[in-house]
C-alpha positions in Angstrom: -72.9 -26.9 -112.9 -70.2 -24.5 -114.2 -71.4 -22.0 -111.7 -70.4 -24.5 -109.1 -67.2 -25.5 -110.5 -66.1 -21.8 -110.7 -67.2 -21.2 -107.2 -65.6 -24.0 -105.5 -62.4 -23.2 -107.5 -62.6 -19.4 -106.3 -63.3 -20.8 -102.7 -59.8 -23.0 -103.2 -58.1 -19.6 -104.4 -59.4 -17.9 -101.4 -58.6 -20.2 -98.7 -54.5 -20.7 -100.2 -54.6 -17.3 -100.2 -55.6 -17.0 -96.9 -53.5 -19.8 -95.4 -50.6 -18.2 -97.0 -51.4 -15.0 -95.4 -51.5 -16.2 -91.7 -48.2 -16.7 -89.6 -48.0 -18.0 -86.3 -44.9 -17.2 -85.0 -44.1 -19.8 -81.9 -42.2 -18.1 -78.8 -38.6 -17.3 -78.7 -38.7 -17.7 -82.9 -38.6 -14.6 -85.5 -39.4 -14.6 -89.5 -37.3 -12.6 -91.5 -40.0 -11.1 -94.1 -39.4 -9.5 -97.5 -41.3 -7.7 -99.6 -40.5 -8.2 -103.6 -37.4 -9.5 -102.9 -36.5 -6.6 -100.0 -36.0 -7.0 -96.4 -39.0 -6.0 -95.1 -39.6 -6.7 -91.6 -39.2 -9.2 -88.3 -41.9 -11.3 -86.9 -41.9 -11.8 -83.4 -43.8 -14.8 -81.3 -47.7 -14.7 -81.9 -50.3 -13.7 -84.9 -48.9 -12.0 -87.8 -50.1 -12.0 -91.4 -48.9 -10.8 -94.8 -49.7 -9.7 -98.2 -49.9 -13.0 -100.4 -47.8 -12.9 -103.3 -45.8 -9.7 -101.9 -44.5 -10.9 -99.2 -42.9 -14.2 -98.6 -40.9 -15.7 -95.4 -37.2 -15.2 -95.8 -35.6 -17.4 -93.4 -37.0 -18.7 -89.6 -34.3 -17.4 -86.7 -33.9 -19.0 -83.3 -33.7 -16.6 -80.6 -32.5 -19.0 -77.8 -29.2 -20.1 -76.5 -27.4 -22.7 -78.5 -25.0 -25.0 -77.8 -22.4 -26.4 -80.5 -19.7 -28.7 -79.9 -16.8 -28.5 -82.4 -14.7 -31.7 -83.9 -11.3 -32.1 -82.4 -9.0 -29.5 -83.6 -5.5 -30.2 -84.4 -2.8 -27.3 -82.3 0.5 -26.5 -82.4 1.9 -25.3 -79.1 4.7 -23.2 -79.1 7.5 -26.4 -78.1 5.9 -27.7 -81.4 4.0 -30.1 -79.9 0.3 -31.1 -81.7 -2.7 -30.8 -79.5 -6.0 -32.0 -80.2 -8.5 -29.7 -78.3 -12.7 -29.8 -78.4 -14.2 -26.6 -78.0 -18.2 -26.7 -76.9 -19.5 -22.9 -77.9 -22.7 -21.1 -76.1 -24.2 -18.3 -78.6 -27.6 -16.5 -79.1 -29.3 -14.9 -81.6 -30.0 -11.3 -81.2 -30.3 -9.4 -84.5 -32.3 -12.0 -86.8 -32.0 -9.5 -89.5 -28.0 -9.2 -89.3 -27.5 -12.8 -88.7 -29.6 -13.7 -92.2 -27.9 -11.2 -94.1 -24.2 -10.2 -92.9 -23.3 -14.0 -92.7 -24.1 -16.8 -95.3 -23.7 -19.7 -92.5 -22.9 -18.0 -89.3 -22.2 -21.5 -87.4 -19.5 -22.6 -89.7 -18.0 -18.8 -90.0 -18.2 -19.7 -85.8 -16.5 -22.8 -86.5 -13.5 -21.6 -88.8 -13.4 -18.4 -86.8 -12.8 -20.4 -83.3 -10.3 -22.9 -85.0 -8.4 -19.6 -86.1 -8.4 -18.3 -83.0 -7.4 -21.1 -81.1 -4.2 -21.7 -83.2 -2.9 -18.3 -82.6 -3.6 -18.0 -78.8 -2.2 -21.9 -78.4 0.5 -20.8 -80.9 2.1 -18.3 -78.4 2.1 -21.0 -74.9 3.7 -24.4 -74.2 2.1 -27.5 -73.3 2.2 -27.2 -69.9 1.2 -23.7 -69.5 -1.9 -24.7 -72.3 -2.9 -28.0 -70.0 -3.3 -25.4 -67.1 -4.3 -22.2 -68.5 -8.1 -22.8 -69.7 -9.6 -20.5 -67.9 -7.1 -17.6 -69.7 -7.6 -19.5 -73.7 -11.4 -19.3 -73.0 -11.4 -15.5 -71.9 -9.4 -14.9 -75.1 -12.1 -17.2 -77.6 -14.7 -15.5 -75.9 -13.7 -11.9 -76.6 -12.5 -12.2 -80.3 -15.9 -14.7 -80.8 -17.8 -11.7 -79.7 -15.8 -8.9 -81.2 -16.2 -10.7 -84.4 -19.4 -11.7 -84.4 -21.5 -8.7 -83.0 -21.6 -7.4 -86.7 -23.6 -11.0 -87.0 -26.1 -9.8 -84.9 -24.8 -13.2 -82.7 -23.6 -12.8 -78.9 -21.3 -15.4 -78.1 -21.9 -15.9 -74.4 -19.4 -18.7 -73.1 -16.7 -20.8 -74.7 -15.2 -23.7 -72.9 -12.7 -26.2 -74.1 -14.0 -29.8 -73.1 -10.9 -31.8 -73.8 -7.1 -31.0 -74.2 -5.4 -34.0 -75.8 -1.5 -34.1 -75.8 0.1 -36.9 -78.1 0.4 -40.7 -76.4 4.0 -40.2 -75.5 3.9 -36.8 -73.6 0.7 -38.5 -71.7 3.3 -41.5 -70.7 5.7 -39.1 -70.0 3.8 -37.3 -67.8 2.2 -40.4 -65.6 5.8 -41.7 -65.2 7.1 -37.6 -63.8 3.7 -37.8 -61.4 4.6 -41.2 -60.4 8.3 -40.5 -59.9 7.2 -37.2 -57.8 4.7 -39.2 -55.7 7.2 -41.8 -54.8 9.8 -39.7 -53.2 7.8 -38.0 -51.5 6.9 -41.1 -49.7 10.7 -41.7 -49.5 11.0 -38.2 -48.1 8.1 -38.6 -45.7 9.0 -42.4 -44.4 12.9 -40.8 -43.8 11.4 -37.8 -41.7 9.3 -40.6 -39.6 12.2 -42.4 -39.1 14.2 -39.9 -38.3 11.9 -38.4 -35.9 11.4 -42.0 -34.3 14.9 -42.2 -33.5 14.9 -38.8 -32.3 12.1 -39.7 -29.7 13.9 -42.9 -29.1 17.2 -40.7 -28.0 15.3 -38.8 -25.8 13.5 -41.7 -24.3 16.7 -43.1 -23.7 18.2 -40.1 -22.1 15.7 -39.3 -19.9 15.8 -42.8 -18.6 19.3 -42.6 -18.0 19.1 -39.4 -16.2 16.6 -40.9 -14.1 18.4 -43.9 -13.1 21.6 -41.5 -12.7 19.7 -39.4 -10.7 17.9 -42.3 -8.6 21.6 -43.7 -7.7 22.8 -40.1 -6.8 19.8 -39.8 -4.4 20.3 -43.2 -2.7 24.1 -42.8 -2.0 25.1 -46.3 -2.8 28.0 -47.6 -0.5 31.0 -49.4 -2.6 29.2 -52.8 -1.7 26.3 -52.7 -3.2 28.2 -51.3 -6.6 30.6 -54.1 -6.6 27.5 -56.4 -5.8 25.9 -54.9 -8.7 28.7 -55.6 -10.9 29.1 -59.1 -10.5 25.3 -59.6 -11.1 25.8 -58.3 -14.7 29.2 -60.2 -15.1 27.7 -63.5 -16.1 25.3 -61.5 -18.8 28.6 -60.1 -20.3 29.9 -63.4 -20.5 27.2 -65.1 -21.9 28.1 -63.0 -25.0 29.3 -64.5 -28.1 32.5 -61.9 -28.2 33.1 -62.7 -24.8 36.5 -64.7 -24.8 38.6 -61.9 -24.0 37.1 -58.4 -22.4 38.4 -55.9 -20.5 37.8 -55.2 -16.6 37.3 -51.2 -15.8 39.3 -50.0 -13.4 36.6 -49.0 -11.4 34.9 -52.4 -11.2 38.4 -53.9 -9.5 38.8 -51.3 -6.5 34.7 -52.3 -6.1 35.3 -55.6 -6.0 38.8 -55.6 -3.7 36.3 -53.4 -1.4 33.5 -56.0 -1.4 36.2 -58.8 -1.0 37.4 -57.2 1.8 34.2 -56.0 3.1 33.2 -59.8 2.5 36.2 -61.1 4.2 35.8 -59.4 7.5 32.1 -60.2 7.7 33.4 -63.8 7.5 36.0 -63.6 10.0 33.7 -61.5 12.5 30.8 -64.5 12.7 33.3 -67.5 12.6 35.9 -66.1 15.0 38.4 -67.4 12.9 39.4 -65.5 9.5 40.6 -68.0 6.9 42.8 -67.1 3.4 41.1 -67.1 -0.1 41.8 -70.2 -2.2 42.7 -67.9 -5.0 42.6 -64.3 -6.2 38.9 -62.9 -6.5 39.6 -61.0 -9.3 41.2 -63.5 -11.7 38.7 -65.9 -11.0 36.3 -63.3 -12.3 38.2 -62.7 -15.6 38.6 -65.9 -16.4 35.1 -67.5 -16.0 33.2 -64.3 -15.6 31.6 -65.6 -12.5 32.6 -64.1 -8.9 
């Protein structure tokens, strides 16, 4: 019975032992080992095994890409102006030994490290040039990140800042200058339409008059027909609500003396007899503004 008893306990010791001896390493993971208390070695993806009590399993490093995303960080921009920007950081692991014993905690040295970095670099650039100048902050994180943490045995690979947030009233500010600018350029683009309209209303106009000039010109009107033409459009001028008084041109009274006279012997050629006017043509046009 004790022979049994002292075998099963050594069959316990044994398989401890053993179980403490295998590691299986999953992909894209490393062990740090040490050995009494020394760095020993790395394990890489697979079967490994190791001397029990000698060797023991430091820490358990993770060789792929990472992705943190920092808390808002409070900024002063150089028109002392308090910014609150997130910063989302890309990093990898590639020196598990460095990065377990050159660094207590290398994601919050990361942390303090990009917070420091983005104070100075916003420090030295006004709000507007910070709002519109991400592409120039990140290339700045990115190359003091990795300058300062190659010693980690960490490769920061891309740093992007996901939000820049300026205070409530330069946000209110700025809506109100964007709607400001939007609307006159609308006033600046309906005055150009209209000025262009009348513009192509000027020249519809002035070809139209050339071409009626030009039609009269080529038909030779005799004086008749102009003073007929006249006293068509002298009841239209009359109808006019400044029409008490107006003024006769020149022009029109020789037309019409001609077509009076013009009329007057037409008359006395069919009747055979020529007869006097009950009254001067021409006055009753002025007064009535009918012929």
């Amino acid at each position: 019975m004790i022979a049994l008893v002292i075998i099963a306990a050594t069959a316990v010791v044994v398989l401890v032992a053993v179980s403490r001896a295998i590691r299986i390493v999953p992909q894209a993971r490393a062990y740090v080992i040490e050995r009494l208390g020394s760095y020993h070695r790395t394990l890489s993806g697979g079967f490994n095994t190791l001397v029990p009590g000698v060797e023991r399993v430091r820490s358990k490093v993770d060789l792929r890409e990472q992705v943190v995303s920092f808390d808002p960080q409070p900024v002063i921009t150089e028109d002392n102006l308090v910014v609150h920007i997130d910063t989302v950081l890309y990093f990898q692991v590639t020196d598990p030994r460095a990065a377990t014993y050159e660094i207590a905690n290398y994601l919050l040295a990361i942390e303090q490290l990009t917070v420091t970095t983005l104070r100075n670099v916003i420090g030295g650039m006004d709000l507007e040039r910070t709002l519109t100048s991400r592409e120039e902050i990140n290339g700045q994180l990115r190359g003091v990140l990795d300058e300062a943490t190659g010693k980690w045995g960490i490769r920061v690979n891309r740093v992007e800042l996901k939000a820049i947030d300026p205070p409530k009233s330069i946000i209110d500010a700025m809506e109100k200058q964007l709607r400001a600018e939007r609307d006159k350029r609308a006033a600046i683009l309906t005055a150009e339409g209209q000025a262009r309209a009348q513009v192509l209303l000027a020249d519809g106009q002035a070809k139209a008059i050339d071409t009626v000039f030009s039609a009269i010109h080529a038909g030779r009107p005799d004086p008749e027909l102009l003073a007929y033409q006249y006293l068509q459009v002298l009841p239209k001028i009359a109808e006019g609500s400044g029409s008490q008084v107006w003024m006769i041109p020149s022009e029109l009274t020789k037309a019409l003396e001609g077509f009076a006279s013009a009329f007057g012997s037409s008359t006395t050629t069919s009747a055979g007899v020529a007869h006097e006017p009950t009254g001067p043509p021409l006055a009753r046009v002025a007064a009535t503004g009918r012929p």
